[in-house]
C-alpha positions as CSV (number, residue, x, y, z in Angstrom):
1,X,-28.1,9.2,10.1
2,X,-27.1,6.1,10.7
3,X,-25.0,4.9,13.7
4,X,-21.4,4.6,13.8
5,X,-19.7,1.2,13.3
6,X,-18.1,0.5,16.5
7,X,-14.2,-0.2,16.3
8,X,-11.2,0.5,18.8
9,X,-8.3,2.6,17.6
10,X,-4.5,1.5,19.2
11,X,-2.2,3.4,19.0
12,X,1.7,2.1,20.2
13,X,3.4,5.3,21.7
14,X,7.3,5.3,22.9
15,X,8.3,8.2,23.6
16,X,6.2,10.8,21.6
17,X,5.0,13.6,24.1
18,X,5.9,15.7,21.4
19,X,3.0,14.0,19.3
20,X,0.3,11.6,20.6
21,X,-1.2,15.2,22.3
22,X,-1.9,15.8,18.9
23,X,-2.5,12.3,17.3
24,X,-5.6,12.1,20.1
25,X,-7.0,15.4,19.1
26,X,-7.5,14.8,15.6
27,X,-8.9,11.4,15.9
28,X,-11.5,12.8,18.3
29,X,-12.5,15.4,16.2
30,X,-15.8,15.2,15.2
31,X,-16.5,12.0,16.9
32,X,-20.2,11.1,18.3
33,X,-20.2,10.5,22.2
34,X,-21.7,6.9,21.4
35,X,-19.3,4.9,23.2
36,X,-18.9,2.8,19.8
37,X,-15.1,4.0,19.9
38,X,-12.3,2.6,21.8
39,X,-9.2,4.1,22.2
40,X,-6.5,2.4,23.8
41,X,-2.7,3.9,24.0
42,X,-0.1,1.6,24.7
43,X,2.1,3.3,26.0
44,X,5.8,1.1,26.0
45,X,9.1,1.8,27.1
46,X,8.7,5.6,27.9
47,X,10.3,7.6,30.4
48,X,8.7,11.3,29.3
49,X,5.3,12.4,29.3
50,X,3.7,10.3,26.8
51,X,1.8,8.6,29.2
52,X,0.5,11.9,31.0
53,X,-0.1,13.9,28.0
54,X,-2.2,11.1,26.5
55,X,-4.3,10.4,29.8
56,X,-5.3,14.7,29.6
57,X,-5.8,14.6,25.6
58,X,-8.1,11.6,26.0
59,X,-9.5,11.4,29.2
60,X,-12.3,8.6,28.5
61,X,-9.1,6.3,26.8
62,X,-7.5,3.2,28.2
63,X,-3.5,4.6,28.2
64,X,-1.7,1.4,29.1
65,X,1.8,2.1,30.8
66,X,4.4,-1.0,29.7
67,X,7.7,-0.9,30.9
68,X,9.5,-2.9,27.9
69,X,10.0,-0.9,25.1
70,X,8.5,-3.1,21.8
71,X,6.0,-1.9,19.5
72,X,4.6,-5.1,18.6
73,X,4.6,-6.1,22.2
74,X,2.2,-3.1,22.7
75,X,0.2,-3.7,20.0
76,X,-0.4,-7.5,21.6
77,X,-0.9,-6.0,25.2
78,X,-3.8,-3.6,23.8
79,X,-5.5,-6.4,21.8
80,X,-5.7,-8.0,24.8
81,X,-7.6,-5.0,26.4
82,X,-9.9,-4.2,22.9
83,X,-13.2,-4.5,23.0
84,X,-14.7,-4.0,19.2
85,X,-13.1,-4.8,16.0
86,X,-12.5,-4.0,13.8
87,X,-8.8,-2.9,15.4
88,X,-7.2,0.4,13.7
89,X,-3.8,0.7,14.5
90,X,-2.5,4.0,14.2
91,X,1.2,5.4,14.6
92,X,1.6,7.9,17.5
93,X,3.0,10.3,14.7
94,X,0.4,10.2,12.3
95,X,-2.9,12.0,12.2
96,X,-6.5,10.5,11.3
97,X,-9.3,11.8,11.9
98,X,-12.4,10.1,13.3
99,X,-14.5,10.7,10.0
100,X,-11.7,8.7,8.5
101,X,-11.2,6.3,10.7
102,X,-14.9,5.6,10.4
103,X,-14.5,5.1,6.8
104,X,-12.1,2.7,7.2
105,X,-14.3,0.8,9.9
106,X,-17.1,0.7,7.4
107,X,-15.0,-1.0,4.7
108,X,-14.1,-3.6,6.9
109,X,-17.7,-4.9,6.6
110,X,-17.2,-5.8,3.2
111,X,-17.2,-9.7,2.8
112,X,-13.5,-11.1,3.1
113,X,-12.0,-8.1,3.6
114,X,-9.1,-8.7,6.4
115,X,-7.0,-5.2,6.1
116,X,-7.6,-1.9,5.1
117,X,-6.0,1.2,5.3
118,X,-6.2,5.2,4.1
119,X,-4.7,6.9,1.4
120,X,-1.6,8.8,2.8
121,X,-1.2,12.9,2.6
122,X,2.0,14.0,3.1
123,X,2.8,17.5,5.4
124,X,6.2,18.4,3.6
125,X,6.1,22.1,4.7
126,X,9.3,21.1,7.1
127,X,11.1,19.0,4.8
128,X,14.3,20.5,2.7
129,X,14.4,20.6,-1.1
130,X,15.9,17.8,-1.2
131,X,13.4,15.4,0.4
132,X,10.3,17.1,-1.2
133,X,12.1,15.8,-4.8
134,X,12.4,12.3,-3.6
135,X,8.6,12.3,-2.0
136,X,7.6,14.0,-5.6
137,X,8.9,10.6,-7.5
138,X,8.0,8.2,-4.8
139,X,4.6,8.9,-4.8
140,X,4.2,7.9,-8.4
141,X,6.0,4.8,-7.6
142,X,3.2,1.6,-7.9
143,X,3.5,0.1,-4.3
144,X,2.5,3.9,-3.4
145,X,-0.2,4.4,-5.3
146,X,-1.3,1.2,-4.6
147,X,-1.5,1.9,-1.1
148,X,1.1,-0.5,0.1
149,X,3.5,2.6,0.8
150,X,3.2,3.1,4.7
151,X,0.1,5.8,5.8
152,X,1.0,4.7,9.2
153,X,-2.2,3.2,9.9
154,X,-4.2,-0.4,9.0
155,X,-6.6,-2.0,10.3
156,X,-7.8,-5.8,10.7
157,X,-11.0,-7.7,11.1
158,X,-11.3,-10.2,13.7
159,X,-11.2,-13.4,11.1
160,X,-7.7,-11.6,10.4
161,X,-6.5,-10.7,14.2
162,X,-7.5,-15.0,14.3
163,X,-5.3,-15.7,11.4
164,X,-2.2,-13.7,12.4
165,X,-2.5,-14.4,15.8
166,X,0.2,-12.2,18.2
167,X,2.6,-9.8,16.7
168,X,5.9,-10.9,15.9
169,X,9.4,-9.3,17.2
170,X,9.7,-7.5,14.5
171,X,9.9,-3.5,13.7
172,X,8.2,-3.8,10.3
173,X,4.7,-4.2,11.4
174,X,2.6,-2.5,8.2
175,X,4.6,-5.0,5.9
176,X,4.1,-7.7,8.2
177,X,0.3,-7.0,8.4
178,X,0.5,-6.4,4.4
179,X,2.4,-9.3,3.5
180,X,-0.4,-11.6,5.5
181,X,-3.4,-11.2,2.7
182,X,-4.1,-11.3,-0.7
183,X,-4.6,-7.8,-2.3
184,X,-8.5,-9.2,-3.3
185,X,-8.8,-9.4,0.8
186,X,-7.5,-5.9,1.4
187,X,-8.9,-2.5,0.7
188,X,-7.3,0.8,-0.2
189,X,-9.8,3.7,1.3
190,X,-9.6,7.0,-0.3
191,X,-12.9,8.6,0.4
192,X,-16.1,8.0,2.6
193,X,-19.6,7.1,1.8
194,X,-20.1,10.2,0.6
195,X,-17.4,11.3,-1.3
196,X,-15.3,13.1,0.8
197,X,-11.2,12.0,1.0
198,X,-10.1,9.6,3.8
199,X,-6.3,10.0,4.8
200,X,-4.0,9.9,7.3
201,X,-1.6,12.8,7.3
202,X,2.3,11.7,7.5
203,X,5.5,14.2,8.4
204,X,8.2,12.8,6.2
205,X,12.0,14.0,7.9
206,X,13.1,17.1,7.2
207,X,16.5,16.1,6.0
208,X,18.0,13.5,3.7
209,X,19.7,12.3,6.1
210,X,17.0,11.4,8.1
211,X,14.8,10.1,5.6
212,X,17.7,7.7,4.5
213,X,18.3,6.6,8.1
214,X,14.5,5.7,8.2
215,X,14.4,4.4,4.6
216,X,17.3,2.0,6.2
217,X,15.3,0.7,8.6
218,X,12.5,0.3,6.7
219,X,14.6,-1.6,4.5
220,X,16.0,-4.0,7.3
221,X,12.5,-4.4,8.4
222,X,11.5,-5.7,5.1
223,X,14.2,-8.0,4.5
224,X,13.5,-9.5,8.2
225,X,9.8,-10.5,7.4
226,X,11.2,-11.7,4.2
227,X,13.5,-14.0,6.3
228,X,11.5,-14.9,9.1
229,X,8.3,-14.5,7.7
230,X,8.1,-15.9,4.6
231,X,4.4,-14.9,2.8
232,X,3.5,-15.4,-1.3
233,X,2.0,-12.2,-1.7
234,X,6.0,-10.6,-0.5
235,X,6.6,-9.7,-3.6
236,X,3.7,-8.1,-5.0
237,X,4.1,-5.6,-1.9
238,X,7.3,-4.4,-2.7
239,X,7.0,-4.3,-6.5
240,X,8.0,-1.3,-8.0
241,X,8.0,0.4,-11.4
242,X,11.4,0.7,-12.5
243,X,12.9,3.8,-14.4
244,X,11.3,3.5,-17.1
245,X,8.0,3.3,-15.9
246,X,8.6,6.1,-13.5
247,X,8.9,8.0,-16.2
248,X,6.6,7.2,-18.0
249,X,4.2,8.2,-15.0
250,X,5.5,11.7,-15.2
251,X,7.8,11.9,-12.6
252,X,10.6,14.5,-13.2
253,X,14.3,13.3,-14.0
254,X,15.4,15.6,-11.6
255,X,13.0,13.8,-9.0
256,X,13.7,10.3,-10.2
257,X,17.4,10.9,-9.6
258,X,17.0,12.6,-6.3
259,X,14.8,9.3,-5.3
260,X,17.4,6.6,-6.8
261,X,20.5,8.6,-5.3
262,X,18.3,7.6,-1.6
263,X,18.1,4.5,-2.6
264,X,21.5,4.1,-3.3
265,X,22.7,5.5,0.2
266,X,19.9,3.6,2.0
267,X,21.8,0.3,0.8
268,X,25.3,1.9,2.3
269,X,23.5,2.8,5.4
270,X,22.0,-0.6,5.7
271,X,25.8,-2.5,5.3
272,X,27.0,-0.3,7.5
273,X,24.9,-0.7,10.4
274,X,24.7,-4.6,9.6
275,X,28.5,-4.8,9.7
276,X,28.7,-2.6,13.0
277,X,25.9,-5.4,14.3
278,X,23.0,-2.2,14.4
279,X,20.6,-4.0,12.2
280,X,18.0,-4.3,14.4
281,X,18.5,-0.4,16.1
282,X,15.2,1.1,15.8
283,X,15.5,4.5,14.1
284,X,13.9,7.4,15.0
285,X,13.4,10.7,13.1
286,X,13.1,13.7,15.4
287,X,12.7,15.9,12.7
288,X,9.4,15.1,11.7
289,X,8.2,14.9,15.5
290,X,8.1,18.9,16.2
291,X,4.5,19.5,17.7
């Protein structure tokens, strides 16, 4: 058996002692005791027990505790700490395991691949009728398949960390990181070296409600990096299929009408919290967040 690829894993944590106990455990599941894997936590802006929780799920991790609550500032602070690349960044949230997170590693060796990430698997168990329809149409959308729909986890080589440089201010990150590369420099991983699948595992909200108040700021997100961080391969990221082709793919009408009505009200929501100057709130969905 050959030995693991070394890499370090950050994951940027505010506020989820509800979740990064559980984050930590299934990324250590099944991993060797070679030292070849870094954790680091970065920990930012949190006044729970995020911080604590982390430190007993993963005692041998670095859990940085930053008083300023930013994501990307996190994500900057625990590059500086990193010892391996390539760097996974994972959402506090989100689950992947180690034997996926391996796989990813070992793609990364390819030459001129900058960024790679899993296929996604979405736990919908919580989620209302209504938000299982519009997850049943978006997942035949193109930028999903593709892989460009948000697993909650990427990762970089160092040639890329050297190209990108710091994180931006920004709260859309994965675009950010997508938007930086050509699609012939990235990699979608779906299964390991031998065969079996490689996901992460994301907890959509439970209500429509929630999921357009995320889809919102998702959307604001986008159209900041669009603005501030102009990139040619933008638009290949966010193109999409259209009706037609949607249905053409087999999606449901039912489904493809549930998943344009969001759409619709994730355009209202974003007017209205740009005209009550909340453009740049960050959103949070508790729903999804029950341990």
């Amino acid at each position: 058996m050959s030995k693991p690829l070394p890499f370090t894993l950050i994951i940027p944590a505010h506020n989820e002692e509800s979740v990064i106990g559980r984050c930590l455990e299934t990324a250590l599941a099944g991993a060797p005791d070679t030292g070849s894997f870094d954790i680091i936590v970065a920990a930012n802006g949190c006044d729970d027990r995020t911080v604590d929780i982390a430190k007993a799920a993963a005692p041998h991790a670095t859990v940085l505790d930053i008083q300023a609550g930013s994501k990307t500032a996190a994500i900057n602070a625990a590059n500086a700490e990193a010892k391996h690349f390539p760097r996974i960044y994972l959402d506090a949230d989100v689950e992947c395991d180690y034997r996926s997170l391996a796989a990813i590693a070992a793609a990364m060796t390819e030459d001129g691949v900058m960024a790679a990430a899993p296929a996604i698997r979405l736990e919908l168990g919580h989620c209302n009728w209504f938000v299982r329809s519009y997850y049943s149409a978006w997942m035949q959308q193109p930028f999903a398949k593709a892989g460009k729909g948000g697993s909650g986890c990427y990762a970089l080589s160092e040639p890329a960390l050297s190209i990108v440089g710091e994180f931006p201010d920004i709260i859309g990150d994965d675009i950010w990181i997508h938007t930086r590369f050509p699609d012939d420099q990235k990699r979608l991983v779906e299964s390991d070296i031998d065969g079996n699948p490689v996901f992460s595992t994301v907890r959509p909200p439970a209500t429509a409600r929630q999921q357009v108040k995320v889809e919102a700021r998702r959307m604001i997100g986008n159209a900041d990096v669009k603005r501030d961080h102009p990139s040619p391969y933008l638009a290949l990221a966010s193109k999409g299929g259209g009706f037609l082709g949607s249905l053409r793919s087999g999606t449901s009408p039912v489904d493809l009408f549930v998943f344009y009505c969001v759409k619709a009200l994730v355009r209202i929501e974003v007017r209205r919290s740009q005209w009550r100057g909340k453009a740049s709130t960050w959103t949070r969905d508790m729903s999804s967040r029950q341990s």
